[in-house]
PyMOL Python script that loads the backbone (N, CA, C, O; Angstrom):
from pymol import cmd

cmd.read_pdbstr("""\
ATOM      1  N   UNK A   1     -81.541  91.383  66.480  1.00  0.00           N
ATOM      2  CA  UNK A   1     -81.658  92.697  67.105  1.00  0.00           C
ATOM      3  C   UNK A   1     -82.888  93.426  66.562  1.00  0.00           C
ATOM      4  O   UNK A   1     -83.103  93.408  65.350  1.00  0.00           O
ATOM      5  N   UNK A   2     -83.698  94.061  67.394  1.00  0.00           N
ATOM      6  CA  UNK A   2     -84.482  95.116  67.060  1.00  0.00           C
ATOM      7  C   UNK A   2     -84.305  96.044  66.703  1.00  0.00           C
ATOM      8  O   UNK A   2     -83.436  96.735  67.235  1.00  0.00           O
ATOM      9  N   UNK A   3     -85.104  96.545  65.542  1.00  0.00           N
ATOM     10  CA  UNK A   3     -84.375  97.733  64.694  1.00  0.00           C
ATOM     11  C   UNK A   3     -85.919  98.967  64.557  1.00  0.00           C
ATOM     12  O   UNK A   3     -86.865  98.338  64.083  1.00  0.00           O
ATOM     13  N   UNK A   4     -86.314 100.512  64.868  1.00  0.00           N
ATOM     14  CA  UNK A   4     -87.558 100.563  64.659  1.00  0.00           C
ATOM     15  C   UNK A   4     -86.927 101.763  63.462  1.00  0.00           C
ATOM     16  O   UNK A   4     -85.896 102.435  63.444  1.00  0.00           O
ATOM     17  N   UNK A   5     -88.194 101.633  62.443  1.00  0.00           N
ATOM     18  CA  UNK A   5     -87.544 102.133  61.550  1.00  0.00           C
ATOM     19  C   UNK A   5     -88.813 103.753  61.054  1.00  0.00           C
ATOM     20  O   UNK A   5     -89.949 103.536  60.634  1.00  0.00           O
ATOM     21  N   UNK A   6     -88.421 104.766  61.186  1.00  0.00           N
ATOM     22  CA  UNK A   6     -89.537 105.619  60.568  1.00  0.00           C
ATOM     23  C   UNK A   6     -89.559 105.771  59.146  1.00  0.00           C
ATOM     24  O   UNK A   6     -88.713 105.761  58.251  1.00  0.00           O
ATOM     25  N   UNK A   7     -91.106 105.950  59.245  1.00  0.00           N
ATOM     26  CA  UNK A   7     -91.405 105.602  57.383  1.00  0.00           C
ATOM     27  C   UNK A   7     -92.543 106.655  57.622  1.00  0.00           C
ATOM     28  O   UNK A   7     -93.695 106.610  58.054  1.00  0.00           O
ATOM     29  N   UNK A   8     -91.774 107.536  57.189  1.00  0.00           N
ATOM     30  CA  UNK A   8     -92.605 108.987  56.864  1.00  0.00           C
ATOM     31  C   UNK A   8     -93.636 109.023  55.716  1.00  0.00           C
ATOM     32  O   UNK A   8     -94.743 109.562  55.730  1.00  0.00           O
ATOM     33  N   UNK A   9     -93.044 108.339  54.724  1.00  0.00           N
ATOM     34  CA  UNK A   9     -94.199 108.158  53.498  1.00  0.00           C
ATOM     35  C   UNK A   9     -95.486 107.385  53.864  1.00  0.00           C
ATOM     36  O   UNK A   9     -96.581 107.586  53.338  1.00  0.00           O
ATOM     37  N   UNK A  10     -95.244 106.554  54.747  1.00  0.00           N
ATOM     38  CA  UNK A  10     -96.448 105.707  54.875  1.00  0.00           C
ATOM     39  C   UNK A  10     -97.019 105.592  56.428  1.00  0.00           C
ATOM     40  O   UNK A  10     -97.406 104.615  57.069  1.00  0.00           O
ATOM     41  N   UNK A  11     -96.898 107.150  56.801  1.00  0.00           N
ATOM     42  CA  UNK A  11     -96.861 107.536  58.501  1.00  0.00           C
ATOM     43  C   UNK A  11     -96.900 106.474  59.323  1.00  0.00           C
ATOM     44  O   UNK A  11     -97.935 105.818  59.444  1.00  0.00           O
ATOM     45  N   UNK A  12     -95.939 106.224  59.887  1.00  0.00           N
ATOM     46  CA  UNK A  12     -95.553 104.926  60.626  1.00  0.00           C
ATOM     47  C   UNK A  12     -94.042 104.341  60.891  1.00  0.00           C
ATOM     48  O   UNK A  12     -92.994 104.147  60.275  1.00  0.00           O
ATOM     49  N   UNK A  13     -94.592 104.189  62.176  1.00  0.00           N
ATOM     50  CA  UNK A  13     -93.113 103.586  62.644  1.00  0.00           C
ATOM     51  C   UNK A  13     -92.863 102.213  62.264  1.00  0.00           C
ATOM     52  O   UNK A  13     -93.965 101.696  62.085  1.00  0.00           O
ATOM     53  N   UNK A  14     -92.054 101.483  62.083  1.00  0.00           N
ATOM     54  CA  UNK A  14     -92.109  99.777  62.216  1.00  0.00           C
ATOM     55  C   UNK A  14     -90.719  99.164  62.909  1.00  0.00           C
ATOM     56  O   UNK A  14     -89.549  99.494  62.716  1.00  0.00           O
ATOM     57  N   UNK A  15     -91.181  98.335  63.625  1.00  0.00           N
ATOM     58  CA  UNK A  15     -90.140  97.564  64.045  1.00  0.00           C
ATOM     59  C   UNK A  15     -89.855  96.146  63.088  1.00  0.00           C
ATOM     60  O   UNK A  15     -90.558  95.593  62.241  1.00  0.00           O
ATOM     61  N   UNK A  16     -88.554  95.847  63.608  1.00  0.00           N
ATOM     62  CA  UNK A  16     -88.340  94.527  62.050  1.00  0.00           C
ATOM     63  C   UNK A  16     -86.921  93.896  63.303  1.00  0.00           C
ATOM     64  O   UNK A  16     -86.006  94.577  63.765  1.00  0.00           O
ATOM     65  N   UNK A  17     -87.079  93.099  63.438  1.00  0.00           N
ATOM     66  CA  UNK A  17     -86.214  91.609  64.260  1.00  0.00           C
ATOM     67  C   UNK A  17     -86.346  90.906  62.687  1.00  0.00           C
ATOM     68  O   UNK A  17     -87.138  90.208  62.055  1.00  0.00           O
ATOM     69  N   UNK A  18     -84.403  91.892  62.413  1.00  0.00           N
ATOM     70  CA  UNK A  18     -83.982  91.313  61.289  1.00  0.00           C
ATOM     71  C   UNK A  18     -85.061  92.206  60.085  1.00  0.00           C
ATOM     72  O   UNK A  18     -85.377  93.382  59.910  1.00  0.00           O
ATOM     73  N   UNK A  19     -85.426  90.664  59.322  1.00  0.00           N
ATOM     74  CA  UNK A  19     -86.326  91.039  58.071  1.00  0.00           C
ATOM     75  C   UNK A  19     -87.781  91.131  58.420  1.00  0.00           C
ATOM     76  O   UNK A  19     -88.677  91.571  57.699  1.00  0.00           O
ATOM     77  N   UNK A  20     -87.901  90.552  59.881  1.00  0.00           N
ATOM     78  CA  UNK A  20     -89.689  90.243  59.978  1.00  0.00           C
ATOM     79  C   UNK A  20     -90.130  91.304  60.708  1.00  0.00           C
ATOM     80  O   UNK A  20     -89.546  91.835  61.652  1.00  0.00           O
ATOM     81  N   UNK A  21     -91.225  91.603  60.217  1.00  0.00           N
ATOM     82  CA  UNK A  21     -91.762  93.082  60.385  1.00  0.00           C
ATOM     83  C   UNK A  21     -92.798  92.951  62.044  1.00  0.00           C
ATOM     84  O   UNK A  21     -93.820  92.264  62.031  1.00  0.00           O
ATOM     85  N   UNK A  22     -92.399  93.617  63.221  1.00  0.00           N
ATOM     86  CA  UNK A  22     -92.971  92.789  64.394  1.00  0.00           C
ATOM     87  C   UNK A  22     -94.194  93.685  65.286  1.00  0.00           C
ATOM     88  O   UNK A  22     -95.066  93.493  66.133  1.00  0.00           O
ATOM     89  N   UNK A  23     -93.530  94.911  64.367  1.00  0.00           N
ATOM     90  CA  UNK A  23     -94.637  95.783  65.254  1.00  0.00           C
ATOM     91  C   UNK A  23     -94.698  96.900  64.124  1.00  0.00           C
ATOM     92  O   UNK A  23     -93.946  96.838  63.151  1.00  0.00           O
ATOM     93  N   UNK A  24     -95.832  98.157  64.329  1.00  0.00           N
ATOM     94  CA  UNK A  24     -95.956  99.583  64.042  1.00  0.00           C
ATOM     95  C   UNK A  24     -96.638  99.915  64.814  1.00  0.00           C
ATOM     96  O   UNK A  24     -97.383  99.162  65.441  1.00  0.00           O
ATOM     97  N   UNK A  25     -96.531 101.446  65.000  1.00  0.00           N
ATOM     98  CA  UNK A  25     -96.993 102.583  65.004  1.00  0.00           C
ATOM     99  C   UNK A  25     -97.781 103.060  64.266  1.00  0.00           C
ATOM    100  O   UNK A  25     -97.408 102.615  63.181  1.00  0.00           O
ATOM    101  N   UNK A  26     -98.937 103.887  64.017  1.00  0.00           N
ATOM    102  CA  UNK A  26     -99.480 104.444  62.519  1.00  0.00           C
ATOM    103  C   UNK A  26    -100.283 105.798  62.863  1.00  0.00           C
ATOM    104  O   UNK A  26    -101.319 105.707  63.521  1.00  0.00           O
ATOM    105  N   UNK A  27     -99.876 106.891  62.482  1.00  0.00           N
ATOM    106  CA  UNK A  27    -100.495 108.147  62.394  1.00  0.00           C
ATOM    107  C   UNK A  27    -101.061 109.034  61.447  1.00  0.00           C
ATOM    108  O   UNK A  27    -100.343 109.414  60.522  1.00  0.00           O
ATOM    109  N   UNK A  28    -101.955 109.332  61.508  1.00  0.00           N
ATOM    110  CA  UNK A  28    -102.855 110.301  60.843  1.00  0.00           C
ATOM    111  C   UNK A  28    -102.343 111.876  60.550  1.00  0.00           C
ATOM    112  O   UNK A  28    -102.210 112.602  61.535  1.00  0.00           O
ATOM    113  N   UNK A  29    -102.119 112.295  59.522  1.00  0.00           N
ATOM    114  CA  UNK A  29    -101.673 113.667  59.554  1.00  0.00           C
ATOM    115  C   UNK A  29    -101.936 114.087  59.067  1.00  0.00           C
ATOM    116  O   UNK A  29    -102.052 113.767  57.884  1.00  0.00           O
ATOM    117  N   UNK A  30    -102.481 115.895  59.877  1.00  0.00           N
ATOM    118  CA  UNK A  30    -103.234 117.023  59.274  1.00  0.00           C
ATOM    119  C   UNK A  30    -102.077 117.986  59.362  1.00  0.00           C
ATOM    120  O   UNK A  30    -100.922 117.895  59.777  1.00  0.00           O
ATOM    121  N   UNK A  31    -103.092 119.317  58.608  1.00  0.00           N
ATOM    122  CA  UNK A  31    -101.815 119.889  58.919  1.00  0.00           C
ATOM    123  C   UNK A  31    -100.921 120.707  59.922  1.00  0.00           C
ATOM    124  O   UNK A  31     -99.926 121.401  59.712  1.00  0.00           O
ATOM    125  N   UNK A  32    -101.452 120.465  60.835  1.00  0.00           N
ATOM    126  CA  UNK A  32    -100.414 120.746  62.352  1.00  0.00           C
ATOM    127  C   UNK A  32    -100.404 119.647  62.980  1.00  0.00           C
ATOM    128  O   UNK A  32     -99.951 119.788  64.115  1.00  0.00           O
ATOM    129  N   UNK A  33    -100.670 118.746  62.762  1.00  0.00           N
ATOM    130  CA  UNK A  33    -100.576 117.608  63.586  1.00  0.00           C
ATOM    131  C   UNK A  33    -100.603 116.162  63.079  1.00  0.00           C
ATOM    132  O   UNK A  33    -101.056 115.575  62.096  1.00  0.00           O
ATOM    133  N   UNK A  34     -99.800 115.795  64.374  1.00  0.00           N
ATOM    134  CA  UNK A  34     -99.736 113.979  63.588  1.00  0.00           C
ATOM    135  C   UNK A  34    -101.188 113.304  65.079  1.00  0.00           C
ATOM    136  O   UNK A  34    -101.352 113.768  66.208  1.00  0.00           O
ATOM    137  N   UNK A  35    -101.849 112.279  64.483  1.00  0.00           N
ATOM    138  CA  UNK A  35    -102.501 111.504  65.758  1.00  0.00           C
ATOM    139  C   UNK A  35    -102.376 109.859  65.456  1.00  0.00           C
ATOM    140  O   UNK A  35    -102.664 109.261  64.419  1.00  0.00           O
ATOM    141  N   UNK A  36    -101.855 109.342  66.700  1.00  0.00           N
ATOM    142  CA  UNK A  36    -101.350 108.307  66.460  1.00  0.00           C
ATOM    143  C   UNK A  36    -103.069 107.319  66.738  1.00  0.00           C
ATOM    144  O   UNK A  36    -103.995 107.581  67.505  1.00  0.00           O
ATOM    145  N   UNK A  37    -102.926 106.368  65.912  1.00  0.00           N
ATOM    146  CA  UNK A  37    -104.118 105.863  65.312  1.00  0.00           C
ATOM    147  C   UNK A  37    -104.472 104.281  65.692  1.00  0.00           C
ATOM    148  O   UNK A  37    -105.563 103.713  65.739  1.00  0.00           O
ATOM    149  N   UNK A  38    -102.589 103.595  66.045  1.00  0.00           N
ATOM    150  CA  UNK A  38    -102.564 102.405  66.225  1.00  0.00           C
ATOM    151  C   UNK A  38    -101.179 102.202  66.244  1.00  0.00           C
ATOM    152  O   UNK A  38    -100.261 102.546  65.499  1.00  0.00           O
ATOM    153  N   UNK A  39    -101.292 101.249  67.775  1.00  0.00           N
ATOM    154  CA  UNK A  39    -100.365 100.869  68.020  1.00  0.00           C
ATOM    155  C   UNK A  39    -100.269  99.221  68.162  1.00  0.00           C
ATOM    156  O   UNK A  39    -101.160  98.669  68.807  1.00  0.00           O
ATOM    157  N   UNK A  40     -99.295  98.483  67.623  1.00  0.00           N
ATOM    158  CA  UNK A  40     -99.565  96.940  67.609  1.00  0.00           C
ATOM    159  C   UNK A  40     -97.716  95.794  67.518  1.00  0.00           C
ATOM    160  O   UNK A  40     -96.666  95.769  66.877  1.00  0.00           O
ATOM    161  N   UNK A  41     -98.341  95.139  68.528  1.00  0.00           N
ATOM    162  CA  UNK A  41     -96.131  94.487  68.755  1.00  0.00           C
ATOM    163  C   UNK A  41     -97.105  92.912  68.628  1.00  0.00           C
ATOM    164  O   UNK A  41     -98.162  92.842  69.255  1.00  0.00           O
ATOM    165  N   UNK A  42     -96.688  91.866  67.879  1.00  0.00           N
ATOM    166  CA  UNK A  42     -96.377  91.021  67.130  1.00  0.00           C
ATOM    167  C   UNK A  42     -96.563  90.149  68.948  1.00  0.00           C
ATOM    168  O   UNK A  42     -95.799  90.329  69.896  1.00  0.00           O
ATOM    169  N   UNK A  43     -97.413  89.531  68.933  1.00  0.00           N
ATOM    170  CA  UNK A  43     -97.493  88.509  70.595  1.00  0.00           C
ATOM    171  C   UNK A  43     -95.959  88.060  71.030  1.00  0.00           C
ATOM    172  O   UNK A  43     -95.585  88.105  72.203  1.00  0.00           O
ATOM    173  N   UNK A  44     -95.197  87.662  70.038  1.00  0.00           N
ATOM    174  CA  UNK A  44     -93.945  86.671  70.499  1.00  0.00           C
ATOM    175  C   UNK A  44     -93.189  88.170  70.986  1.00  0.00           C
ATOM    176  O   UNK A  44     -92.279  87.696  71.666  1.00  0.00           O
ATOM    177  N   UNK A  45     -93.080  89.040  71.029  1.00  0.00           N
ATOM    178  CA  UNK A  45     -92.492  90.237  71.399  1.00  0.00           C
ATOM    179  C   UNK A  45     -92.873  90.830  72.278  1.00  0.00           C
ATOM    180  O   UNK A  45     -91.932  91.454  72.767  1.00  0.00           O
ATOM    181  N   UNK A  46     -94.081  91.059  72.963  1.00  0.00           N
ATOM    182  CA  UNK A  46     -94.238  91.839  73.617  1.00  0.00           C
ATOM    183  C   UNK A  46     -94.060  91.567  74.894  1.00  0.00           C
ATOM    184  O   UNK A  46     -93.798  90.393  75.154  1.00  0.00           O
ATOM    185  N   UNK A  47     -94.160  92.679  76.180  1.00  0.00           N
ATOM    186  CA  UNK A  47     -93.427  93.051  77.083  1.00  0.00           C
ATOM    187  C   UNK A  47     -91.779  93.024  77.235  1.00  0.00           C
ATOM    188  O   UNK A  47     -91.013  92.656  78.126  1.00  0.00           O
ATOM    189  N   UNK A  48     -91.571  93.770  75.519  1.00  0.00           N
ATOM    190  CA  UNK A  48     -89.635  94.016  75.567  1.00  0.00           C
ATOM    191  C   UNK A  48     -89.911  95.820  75.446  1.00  0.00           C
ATOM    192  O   UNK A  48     -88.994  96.640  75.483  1.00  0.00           O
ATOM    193  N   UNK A  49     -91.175  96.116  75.317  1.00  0.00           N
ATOM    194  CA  UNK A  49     -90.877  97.886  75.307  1.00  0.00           C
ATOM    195  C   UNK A  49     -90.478  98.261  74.261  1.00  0.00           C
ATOM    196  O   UNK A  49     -89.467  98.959  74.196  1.00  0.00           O
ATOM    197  N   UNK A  50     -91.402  97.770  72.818  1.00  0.00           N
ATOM    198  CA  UNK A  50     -91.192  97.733  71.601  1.00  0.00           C
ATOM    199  C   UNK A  50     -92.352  98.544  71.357  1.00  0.00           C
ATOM    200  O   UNK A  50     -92.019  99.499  70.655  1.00  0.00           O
ATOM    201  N   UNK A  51     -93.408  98.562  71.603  1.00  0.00           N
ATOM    202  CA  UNK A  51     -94.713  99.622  71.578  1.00  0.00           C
ATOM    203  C   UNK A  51     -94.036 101.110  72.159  1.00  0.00           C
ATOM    204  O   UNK A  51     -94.013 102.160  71.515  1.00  0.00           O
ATOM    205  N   UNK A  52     -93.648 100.963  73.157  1.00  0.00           N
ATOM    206  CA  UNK A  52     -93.058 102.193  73.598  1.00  0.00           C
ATOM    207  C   UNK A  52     -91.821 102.709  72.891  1.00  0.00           C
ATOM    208  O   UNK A  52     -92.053 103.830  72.439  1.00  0.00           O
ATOM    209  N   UNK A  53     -91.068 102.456  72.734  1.00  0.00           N
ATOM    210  CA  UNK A  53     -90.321 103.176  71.635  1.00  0.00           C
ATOM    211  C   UNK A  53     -91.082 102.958  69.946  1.00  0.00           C
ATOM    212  O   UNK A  53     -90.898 103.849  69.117  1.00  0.00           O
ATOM    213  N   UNK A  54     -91.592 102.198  69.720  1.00  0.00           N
ATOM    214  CA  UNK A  54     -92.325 102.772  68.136  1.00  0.00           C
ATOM    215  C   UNK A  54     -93.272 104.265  68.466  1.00  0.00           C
ATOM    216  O   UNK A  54     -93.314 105.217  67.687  1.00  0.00           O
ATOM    217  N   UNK A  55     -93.950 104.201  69.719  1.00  0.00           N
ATOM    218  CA  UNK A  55     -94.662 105.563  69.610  1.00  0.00           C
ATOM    219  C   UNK A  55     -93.770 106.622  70.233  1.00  0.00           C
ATOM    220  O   UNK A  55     -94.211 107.723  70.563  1.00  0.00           O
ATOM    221  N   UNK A  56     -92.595 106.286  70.373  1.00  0.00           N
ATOM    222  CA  UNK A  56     -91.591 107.455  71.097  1.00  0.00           C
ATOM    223  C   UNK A  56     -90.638 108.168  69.407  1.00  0.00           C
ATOM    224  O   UNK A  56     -90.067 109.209  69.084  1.00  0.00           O
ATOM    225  N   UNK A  57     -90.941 106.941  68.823  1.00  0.00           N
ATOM    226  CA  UNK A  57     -90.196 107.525  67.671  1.00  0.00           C
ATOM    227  C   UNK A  57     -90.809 108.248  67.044  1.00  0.00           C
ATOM    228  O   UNK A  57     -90.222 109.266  66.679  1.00  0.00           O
ATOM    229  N   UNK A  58     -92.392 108.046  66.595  1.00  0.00           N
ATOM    230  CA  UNK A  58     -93.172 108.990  65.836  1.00  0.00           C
ATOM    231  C   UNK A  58     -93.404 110.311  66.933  1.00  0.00           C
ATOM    232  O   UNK A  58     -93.526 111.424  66.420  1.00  0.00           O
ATOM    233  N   UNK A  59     -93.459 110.208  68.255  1.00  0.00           N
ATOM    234  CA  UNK A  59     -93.408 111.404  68.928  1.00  0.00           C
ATOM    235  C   UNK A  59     -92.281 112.376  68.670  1.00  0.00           C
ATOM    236  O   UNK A  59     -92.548 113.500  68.244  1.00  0.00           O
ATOM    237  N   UNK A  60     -90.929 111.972  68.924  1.00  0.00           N
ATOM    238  CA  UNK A  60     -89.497 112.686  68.527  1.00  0.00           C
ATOM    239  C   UNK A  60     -89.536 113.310  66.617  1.00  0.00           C
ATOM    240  O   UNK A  60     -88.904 114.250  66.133  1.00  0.00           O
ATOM    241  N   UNK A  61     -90.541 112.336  65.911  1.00  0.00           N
ATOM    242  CA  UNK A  61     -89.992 113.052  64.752  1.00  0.00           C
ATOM    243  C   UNK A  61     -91.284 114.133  64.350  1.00  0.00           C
ATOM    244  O   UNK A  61     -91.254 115.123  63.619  1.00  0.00           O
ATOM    245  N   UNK A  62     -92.159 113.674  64.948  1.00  0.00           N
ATOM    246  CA  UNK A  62     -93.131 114.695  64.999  1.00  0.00           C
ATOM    247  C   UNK A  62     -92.539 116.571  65.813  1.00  0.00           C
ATOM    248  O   UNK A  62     -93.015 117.629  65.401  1.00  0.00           O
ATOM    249  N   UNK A  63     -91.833 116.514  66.567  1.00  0.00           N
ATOM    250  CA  UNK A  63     -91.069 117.406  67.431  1.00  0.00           C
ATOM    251  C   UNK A  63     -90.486 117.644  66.000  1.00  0.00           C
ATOM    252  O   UNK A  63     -91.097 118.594  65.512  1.00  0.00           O
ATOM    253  N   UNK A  64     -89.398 117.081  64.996  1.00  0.00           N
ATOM    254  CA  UNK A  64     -88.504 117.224  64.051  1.00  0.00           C
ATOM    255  C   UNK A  64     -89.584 118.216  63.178  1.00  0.00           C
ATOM    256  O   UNK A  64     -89.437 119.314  62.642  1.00  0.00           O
ATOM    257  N   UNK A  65     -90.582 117.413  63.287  1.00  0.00           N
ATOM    258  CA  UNK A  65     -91.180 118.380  61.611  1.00  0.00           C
ATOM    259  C   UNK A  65     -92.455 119.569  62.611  1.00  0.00           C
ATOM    260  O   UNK A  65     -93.574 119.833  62.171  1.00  0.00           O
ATOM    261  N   UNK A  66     -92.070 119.947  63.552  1.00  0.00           N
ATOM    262  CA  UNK A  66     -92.897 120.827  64.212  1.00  0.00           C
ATOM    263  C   UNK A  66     -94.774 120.434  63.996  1.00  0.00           C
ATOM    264  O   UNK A  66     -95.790 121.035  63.646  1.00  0.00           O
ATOM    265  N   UNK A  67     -94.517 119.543  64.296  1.00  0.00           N
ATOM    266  CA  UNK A  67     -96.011 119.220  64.975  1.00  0.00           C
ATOM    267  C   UNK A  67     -96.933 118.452  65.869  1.00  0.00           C
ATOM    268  O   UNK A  67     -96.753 117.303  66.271  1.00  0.00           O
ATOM    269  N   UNK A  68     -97.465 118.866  66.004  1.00  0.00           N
ATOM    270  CA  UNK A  68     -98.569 118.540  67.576  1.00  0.00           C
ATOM    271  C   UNK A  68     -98.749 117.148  67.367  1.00  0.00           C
ATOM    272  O   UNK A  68     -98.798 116.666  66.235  1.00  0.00           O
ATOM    273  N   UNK A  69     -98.880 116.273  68.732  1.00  0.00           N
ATOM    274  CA  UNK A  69     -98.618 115.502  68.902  1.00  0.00           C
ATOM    275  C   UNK A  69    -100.032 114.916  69.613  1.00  0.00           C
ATOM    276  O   UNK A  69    -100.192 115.300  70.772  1.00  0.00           O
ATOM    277  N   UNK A  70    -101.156 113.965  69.019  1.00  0.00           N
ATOM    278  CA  UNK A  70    -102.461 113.516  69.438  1.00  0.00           C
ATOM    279  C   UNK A  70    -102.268 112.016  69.368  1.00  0.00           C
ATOM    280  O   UNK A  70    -101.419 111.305  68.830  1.00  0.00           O
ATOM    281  N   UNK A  71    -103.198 111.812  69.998  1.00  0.00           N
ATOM    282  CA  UNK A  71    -103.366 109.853  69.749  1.00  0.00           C
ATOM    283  C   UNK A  71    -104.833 109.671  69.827  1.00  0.00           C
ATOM    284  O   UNK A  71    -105.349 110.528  70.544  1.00  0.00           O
ATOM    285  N   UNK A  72    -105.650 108.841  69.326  1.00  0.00           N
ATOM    286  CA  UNK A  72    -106.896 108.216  69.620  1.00  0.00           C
ATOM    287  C   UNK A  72    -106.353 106.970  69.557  1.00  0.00           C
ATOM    288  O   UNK A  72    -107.119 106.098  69.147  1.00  0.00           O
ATOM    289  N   UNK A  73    -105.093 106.591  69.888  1.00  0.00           N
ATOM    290  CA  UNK A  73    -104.596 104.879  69.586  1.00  0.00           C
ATOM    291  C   UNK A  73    -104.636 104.970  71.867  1.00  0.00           C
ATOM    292  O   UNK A  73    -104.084 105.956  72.354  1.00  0.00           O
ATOM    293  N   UNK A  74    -105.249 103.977  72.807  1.00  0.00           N
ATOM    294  CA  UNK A  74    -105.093 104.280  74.038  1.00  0.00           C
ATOM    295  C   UNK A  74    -103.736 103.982  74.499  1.00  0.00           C
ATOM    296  O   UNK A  74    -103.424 104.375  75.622  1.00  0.00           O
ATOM    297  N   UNK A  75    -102.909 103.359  73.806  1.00  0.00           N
ATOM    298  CA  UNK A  75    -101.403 102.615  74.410  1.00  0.00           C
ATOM    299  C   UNK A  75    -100.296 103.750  74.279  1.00  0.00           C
ATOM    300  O   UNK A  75     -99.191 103.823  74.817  1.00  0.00           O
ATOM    301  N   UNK A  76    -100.932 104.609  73.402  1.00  0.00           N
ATOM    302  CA  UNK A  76    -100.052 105.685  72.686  1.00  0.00           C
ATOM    303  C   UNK A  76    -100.324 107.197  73.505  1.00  0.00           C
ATOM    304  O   UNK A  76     -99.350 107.923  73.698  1.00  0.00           O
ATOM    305  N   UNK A  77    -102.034 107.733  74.089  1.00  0.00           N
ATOM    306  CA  UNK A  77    -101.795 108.461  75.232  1.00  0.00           C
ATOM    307  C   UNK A  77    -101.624 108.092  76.565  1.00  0.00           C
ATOM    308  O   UNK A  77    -101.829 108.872  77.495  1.00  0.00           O
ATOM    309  N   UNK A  78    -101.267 106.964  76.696  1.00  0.00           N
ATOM    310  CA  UNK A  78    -100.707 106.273  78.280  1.00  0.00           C
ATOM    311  C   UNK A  78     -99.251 107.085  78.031  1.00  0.00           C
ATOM    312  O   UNK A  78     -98.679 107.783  78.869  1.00  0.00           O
ATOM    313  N   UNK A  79     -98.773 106.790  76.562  1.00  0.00           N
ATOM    314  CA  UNK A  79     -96.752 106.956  76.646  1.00  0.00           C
ATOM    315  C   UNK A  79     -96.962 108.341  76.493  1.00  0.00           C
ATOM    316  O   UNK A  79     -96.170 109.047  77.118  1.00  0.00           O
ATOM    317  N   UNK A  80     -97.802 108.897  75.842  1.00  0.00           N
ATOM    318  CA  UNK A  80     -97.938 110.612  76.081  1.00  0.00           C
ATOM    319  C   UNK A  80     -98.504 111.460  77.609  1.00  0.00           C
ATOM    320  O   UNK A  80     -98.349 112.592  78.066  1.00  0.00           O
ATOM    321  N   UNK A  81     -98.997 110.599  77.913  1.00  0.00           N
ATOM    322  CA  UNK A  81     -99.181 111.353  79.680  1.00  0.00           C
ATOM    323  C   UNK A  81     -97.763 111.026  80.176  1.00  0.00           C
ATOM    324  O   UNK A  81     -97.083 112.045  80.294  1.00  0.00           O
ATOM    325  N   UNK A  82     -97.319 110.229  80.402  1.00  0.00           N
ATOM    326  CA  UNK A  82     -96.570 109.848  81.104  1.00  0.00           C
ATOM    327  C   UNK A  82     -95.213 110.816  80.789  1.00  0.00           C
ATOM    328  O   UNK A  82     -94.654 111.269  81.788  1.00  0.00           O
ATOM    329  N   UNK A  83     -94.796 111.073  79.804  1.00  0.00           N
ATOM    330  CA  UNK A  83     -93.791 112.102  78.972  1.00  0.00           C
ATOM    331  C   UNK A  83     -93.898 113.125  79.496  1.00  0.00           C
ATOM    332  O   UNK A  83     -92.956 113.773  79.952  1.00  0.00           O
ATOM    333  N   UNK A  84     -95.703 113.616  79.532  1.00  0.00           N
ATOM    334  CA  UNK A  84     -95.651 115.338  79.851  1.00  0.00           C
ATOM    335  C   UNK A  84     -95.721 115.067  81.556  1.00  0.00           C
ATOM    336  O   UNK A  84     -95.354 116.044  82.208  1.00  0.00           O
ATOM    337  N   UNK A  85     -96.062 114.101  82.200  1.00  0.00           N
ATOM    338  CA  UNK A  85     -95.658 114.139  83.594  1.00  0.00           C
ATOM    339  C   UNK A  85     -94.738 114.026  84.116  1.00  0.00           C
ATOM    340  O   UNK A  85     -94.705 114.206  85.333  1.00  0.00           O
ATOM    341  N   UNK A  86     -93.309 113.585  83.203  1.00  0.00           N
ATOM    342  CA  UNK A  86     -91.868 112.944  83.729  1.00  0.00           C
ATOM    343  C   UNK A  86     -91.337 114.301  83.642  1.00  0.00           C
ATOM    344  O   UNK A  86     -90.164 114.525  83.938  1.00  0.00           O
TER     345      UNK A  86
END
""", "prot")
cmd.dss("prot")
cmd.show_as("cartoon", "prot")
cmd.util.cbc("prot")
cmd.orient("prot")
């Protein structure tokens, strides 16, 4: 099972199938804002929608700790347009 895990200390999301670490997230943070920097899912994984929830998680906890929400990662403002258009 896929598990994505936030790791606030080391800004970043990660996914882990089990013990093996398959994807992250990784953001930059100032102080009003997080910008997501890089996004990356492990080849044997991808197209399960594991990129999209790692940058949905650092989006939701960014909302948690009240702050603005940027990307210079491009996979990461595709899932942010798409949010403020839904």
């Amino acid at each position: 099972m896929i598990e994505i895990i936030f790791d606030k200390d080391n800004n970043q999301a990660v996914a882990y199938d089990n013990n093996l670490k398959i994807g992250e997230c990784v953001f930059l943070e100032s102080e009003d804002s997080w910008n997501i920097i890089h996004t990356e899912v492990n080849n044997n994984y991808q197209g399960q929608g594991i990129a999209k929830k790692l940058v949905e998680c650092v989006i939701e906890n960014a909302k948690k700790c009240n702050k603005k929400i940027e990307a210079n990662c491009s996979y990461a403002k595709k899932v942010i347009e798409r949010q403020k258009n839904s």
